[in-house]
C-alpha positions in Angstrom: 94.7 -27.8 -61.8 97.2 -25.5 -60.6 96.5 -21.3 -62.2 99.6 -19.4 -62.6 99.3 -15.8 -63.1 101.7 -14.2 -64.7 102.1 -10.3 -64.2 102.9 -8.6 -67.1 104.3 -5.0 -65.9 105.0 -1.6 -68.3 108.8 -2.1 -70.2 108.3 -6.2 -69.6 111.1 -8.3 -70.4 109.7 -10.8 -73.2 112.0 -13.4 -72.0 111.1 -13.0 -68.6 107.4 -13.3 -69.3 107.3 -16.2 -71.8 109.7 -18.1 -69.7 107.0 -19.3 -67.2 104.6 -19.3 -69.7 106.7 -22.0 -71.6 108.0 -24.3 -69.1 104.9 -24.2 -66.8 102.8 -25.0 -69.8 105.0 -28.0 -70.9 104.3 -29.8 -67.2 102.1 -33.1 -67.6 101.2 -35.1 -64.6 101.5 -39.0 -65.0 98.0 -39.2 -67.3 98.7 -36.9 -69.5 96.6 -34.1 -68.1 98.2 -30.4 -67.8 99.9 -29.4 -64.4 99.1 -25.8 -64.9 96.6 -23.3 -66.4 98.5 -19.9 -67.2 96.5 -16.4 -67.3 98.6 -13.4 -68.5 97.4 -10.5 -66.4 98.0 -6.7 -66.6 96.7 -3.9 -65.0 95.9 -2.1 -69.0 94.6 -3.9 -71.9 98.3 -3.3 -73.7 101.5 -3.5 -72.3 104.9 -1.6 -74.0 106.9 -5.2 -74.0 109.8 -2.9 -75.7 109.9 -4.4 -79.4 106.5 -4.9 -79.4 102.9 -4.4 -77.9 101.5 -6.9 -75.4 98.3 -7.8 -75.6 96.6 -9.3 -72.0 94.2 -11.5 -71.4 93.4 -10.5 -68.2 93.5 -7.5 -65.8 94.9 -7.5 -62.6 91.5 -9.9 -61.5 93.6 -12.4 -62.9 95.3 -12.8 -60.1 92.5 -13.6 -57.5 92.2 -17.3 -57.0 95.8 -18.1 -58.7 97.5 -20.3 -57.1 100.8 -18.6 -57.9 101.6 -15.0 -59.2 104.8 -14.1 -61.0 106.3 -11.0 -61.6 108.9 -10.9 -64.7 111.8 -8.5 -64.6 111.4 -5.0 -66.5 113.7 -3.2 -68.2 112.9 -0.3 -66.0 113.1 -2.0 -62.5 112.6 1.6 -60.9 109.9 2.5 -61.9 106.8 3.3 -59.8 104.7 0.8 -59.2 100.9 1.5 -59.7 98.9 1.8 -57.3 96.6 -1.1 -58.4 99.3 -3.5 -58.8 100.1 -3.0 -55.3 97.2 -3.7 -53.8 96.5 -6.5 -56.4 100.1 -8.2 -55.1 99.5 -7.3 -51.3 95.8 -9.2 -51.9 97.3 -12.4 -53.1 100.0 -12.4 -50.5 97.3 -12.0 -47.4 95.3 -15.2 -49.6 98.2 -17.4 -49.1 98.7 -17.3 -52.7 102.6 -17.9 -53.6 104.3 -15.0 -55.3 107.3 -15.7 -57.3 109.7 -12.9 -59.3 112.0 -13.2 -62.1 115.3 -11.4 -62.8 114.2 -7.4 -62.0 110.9 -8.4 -61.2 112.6 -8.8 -57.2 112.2 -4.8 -57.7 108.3 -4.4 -57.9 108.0 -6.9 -55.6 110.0 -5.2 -53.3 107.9 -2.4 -53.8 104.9 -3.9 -51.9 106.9 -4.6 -49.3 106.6 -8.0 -49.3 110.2 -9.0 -49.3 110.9 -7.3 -46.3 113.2 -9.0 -43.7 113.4 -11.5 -46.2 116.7 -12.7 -48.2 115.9 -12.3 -51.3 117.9 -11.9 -55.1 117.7 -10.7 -58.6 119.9 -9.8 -61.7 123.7 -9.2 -60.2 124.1 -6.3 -62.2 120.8 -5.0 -60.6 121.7 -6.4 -56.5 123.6 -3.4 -55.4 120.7 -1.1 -56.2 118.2 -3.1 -54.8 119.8 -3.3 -51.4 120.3 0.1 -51.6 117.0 1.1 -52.8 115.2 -1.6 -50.0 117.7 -1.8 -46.7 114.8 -4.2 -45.4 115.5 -6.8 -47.7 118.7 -9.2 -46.9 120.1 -9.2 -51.1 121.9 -12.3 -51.9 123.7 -11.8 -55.3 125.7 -14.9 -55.8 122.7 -17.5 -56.0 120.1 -18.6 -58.8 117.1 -18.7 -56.4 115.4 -17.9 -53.5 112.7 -19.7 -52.1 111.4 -18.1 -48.6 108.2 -20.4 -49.0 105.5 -18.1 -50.0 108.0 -15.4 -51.9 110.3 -17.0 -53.9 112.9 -14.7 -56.2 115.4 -15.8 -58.7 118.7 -14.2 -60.4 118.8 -13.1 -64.0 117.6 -14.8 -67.1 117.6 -18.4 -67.5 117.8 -18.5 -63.5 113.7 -18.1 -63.8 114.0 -21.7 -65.6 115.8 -23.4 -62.8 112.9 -21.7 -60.1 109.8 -22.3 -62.7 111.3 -26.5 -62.5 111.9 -26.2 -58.7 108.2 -25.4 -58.2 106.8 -27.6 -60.4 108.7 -30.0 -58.4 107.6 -28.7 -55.3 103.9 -29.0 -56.9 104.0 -32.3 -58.4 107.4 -34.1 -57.5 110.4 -35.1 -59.6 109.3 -36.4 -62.7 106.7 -34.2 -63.5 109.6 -31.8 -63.3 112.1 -33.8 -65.1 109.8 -34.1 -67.8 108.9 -30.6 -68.5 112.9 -29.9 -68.3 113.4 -32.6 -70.9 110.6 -30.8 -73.2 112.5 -27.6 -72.6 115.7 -29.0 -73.6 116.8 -27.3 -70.0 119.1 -29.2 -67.4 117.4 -30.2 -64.2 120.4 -29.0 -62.5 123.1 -25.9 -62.5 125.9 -25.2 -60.4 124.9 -22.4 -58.9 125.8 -20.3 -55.2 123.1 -21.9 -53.8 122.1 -25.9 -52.7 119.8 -27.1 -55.6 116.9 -28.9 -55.6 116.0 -29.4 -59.1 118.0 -32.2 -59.9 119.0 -35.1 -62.1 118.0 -38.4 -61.0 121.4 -39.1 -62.4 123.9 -37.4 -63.2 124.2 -36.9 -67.0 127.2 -38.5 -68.5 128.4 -36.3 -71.5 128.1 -38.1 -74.7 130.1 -39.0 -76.8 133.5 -37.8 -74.4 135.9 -40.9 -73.3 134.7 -41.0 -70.4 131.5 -42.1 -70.8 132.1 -45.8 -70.5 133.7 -44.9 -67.4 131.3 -42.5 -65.7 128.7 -45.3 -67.0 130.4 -48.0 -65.0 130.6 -45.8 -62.0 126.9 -45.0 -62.2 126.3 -48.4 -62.0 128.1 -49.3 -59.2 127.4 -46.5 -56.6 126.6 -49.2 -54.0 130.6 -50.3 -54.2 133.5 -49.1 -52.3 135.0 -47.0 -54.7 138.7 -45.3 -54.3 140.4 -42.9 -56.9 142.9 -45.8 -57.9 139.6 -48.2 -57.9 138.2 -45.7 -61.1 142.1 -44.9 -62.7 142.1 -48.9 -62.4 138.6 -49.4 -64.4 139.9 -46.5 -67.1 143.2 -48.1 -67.7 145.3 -45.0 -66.6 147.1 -43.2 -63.8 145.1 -41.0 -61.4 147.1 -37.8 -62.8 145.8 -38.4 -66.0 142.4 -39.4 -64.9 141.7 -36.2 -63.2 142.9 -33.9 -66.1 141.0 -36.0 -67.8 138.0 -35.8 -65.7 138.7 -31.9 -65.3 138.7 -31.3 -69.2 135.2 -33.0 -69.3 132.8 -33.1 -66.3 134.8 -29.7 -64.7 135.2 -31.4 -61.4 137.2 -34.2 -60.2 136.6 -38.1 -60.3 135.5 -38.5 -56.7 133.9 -35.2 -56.6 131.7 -36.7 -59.5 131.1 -39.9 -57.5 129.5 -37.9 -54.3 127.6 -35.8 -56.5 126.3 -39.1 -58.3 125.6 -40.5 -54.8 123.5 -37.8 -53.6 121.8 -37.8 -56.6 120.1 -41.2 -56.3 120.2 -40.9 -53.0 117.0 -38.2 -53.3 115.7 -40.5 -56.1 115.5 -43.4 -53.8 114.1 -40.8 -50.7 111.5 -39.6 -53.3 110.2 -42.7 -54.3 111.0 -45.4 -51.5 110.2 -45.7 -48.1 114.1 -47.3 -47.1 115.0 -46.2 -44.0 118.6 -42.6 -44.3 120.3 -45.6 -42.9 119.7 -48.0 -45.9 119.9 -45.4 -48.3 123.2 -44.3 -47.2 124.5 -48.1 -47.6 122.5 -48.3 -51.0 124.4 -45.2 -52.4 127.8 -46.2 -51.2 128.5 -44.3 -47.8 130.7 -45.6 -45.1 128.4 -44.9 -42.4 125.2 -42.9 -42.3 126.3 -40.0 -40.4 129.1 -39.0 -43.2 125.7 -39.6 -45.4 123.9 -37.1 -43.5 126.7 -34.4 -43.6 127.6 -34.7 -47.4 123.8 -34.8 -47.9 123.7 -31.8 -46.4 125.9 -29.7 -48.0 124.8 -30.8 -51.0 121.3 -30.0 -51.0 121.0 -27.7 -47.6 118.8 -29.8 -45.9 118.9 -33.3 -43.9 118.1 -36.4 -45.7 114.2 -37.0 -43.6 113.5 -33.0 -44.8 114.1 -33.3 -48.5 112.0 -36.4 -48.1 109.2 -34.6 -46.1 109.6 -32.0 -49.1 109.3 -34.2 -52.0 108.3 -37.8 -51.3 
């Protein structure tokens, strides 16, 4: 079983904190077994969590032998950092262990000097003072997520939700993940600034809307040659109306909608076959398998054979 410490600093931010706590704790694996194992560590007995007074489980020993650490943010990101903590953080770094922050928590990380040279984000409000405060670190305001592979930071608030799902699919693949998203009543997927890994299998068709037997039908026939009169065809209406349409109720366009649904079980069938990019990329509806490659790429960031090494 996978331990997850979770560092509960002076000022903590009570979302912050019980945001790993909750969606790491709702992870199953296909038996029905826990993912994780969560210890809530602090370097006193009680922590000042603003509204109220935090009891901790554990002291900073906690953190030896987790297999991850988080930091939450803190309402007072500035603050020194103890001593303790830093030596305590520095430890788990030299062990391998991976160290993820949440919102301001980028700051005491930062502190250790763990981020340095790396890119790295937090809260937007908060970005300008931590590149300012750490010239070492490369701040990147304008994403949801960071992950360097052993440091990973995220942006503000419900951000930490989108980087607790990416590494429990990093940990345990893509439905463990879906299913702790479902249990959280949290989308596996946000636009965002940066490529996404946490996903949909597919992409969710809004209920209810008049589209939906239409985004239905093209979800079912992703395989097909598809043009923009092909869909305003299916729906009955003229391709003006079908992208205002489309606009007022998915935010993006009808063919826009149709890559993004492509790509989408184009990682499902990556994850979870062995079909050759070339296959896939006939499976999903692509003209050839180098326009595949590229769209699949600027999607998700990566080629098609990475993301599989990543999550088959």
């Amino acid at each position: 079983m996978h331990t997850v410490a979770v560092l509960a600093l002076n000022q903590v931010i009570p979302f912050d904190l019980s945001t790993p706590i909750e969606v790491f704790t709702r992870a199953r694996l296909p038996d029905g077994r826990p993912g994780y194992q969560i210890r809530v560590c602090a370097e006193q007995p009680e922590i000042d969590a603003g509204t109220f007074t935090l009891r901790a489980p554990w002291g900073l020993e906690g953190l030896k032998g987790a297999d991850t650490v988080i930091v939450p943010g803190t309402a007072t990101p500035t603050a020194p950092l103890a001593p303790a903590v830093q030596d305590a953080l520095r430890a788990a770094a030299k062990e391998g262990t991976r160290i993820a922050s949440i919102c301001s928590g980028t700051f005491p990380l930062a502190a250790t000097g763990l981020l340095d040279g790396l890119r790295a984000t937090t809260h937007w409000i908060a970005a300008g003072l931590l590149a300012t405060a750490y010239p070492a670190i490369t701040v990147d305001p304008d994403v949801l997520y960071i992950d360097n592979g052993q440091i990973l930071t995220s942006a503000g608030a419900a951000a930490g939700l989108d980087l607790c799902l990416h590494m429990i699919r990093s940990d345990y693949g893509s439905a463990v993940a879906a299913h702790a998203a479902r249990l959280s009543v949290m989308p596996l997927e946000r636009e965002g600034g940066q490529a996404q890994f946490i996903v949909h299998d597919y992409v969710p068709t809004p209920q209810g809307s008049t589209l939906e037997p239409l985004l239905t039908w093209l979800q079912n026939n992703l395989g097909g040659d598809i043009s923009l009169a092909d869909i305003a065809a299916h729906a009955g209406t003229s391709t003006r109306t079908l992208i205002r349409r489309f606009r007022e109720q998915t935010g993006t366009t009808p063919l826009q909608w149709l890559h993004r649904a492509r790509i989408r079980q184009a990682q499902h069938l990556l994850e979870t076959t062995s079909h050759s990019v070339e296959r896939i990329a006939d499976q999903v509806g692509f003209g050839s398998p180098t326009a595949f490659r590229d769209r699949f790429k600027r999607t998700t960031g990566v080629s098609p054979n990475t993301y599989r090494r990543t999550f088959s």
